[in-house]
C-alpha positions as CSV (number, residue, x, y, z in Angstrom):
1,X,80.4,145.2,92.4
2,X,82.2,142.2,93.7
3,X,86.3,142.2,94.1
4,X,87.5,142.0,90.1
5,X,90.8,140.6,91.5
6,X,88.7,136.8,91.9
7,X,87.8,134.5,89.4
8,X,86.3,131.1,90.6
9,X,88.9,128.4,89.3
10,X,87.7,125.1,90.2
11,X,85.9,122.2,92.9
12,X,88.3,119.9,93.9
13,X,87.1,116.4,95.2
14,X,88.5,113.3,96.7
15,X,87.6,110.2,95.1
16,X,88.2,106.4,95.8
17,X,88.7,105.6,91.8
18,X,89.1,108.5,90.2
19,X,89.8,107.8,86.6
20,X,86.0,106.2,86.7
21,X,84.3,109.2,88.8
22,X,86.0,111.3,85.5
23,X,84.9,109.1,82.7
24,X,81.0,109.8,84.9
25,X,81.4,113.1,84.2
26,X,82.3,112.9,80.5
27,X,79.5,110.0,79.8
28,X,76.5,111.8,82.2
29,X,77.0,115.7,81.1
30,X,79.4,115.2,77.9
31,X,82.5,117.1,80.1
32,X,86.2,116.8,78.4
33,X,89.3,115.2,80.2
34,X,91.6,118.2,80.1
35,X,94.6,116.5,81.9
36,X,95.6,113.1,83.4
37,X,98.5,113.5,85.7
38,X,99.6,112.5,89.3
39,X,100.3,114.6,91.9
40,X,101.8,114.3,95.5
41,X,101.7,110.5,95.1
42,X,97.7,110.6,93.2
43,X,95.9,110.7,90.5
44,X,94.8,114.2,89.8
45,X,92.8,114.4,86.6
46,X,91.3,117.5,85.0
47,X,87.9,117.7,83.7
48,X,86.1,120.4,82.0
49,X,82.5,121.5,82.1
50,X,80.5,124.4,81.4
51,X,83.9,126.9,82.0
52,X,84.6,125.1,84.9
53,X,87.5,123.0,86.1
54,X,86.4,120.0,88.4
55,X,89.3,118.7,89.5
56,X,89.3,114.8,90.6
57,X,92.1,113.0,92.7
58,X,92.9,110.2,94.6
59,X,94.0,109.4,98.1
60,X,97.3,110.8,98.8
61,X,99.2,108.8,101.3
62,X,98.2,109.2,104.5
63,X,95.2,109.8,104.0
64,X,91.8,108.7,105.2
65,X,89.0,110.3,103.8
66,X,85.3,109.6,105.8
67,X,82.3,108.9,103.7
68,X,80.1,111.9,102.8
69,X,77.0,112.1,104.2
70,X,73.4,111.2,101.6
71,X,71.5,114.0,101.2
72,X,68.0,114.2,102.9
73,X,64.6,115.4,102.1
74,X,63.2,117.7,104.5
75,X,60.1,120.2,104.5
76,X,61.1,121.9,101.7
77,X,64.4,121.5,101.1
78,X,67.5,118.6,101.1
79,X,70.5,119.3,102.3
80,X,73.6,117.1,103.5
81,X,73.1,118.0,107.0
82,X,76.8,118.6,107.5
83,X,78.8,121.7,107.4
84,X,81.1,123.0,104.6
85,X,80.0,122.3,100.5
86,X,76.5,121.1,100.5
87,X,76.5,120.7,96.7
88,X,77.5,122.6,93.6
89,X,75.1,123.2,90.5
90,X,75.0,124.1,86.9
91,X,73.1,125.8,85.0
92,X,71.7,124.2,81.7
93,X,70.4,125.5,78.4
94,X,67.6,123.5,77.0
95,X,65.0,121.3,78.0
96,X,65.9,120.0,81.7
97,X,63.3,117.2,81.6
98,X,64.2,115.8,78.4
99,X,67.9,115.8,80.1
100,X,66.8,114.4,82.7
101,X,65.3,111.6,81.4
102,X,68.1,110.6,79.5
103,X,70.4,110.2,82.6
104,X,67.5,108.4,84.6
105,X,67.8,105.6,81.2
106,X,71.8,105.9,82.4
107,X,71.2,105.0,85.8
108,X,71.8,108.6,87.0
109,X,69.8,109.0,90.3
110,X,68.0,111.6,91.6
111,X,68.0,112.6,95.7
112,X,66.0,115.3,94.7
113,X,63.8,115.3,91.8
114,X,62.9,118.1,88.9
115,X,60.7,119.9,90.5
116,X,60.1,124.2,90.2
117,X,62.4,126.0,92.5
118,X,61.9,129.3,94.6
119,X,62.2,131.4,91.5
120,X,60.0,129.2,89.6
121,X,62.5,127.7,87.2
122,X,63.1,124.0,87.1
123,X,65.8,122.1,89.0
124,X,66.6,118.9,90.2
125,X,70.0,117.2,92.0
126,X,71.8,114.1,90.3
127,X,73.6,112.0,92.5
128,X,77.5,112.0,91.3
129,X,80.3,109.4,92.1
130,X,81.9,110.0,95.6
131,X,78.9,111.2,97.3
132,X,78.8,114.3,95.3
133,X,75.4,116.0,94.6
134,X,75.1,118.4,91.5
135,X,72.1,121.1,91.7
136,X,71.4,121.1,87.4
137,X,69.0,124.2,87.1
138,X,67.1,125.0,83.9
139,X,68.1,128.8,82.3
């Protein structure tokens, strides 16, 4: 059994306007806007999906973020081809194609496209503000 003294609390990312990378999340996957505050001289805003907190700020002063890298298709696999997160994903209840279509009419695109994964259920990766990429996998 893993350490009971963890709980996973929450992704934080960096974004260049993060009051419309926020509003994504509650228009693409129906998320909730928990909080709107500022921190250390940002925007820090709350939002709420699936039990999880992603939590979406601006630059602080001083800083200078660098661009992510796009994801890439290789063999059999895509990947960011950089170290540290890769991605984050989500599982979803109901019918992933039928999702998925409905954020392709959005504008929503995909790097990686529905497709069966290794354990044979389906999956695909959206492309989210701020170079983000969101594994969505079919339960």
């Amino acid at each position: 059994m893993s350490n009971p003294a963890f709980k996973f609390d929450h992704v934080h990312i960096i974004s260049e306007n993060p009051k419309g990378s926020a509003n994504w999340y509650v228009e693409m996957f129906g998320a909730t806007i928990a909080a709107d505050t500022v921190a250390r001289g940002a925007p820090q805003i709350f939002v709420e999906l699936g039990g999880t907190t992603i939590l979406i700020r601006g630059r602080r002063p001083g800083e200078a973020p660098a661009a992510t890298r796009p994801i890439q298709s290789y063999a059999d696999f895509s990947s960011h081809n950089a170290w540290g997160t890769d991605h984050f994903g989500f599982l979803y209840q109901g019918d992933l194609a039928a999702f998925c279509d409905t954020l392709r009419a959005k504008g929503v695109a995909f790097p990686v496209p529905l497709k069966k994964g290794v354990g044979g259920s389906l999956l695909c990766y959206v492309s989210a503000p701020d170079g983000v990429s969101i594994e969505l996998m079919q339960c």
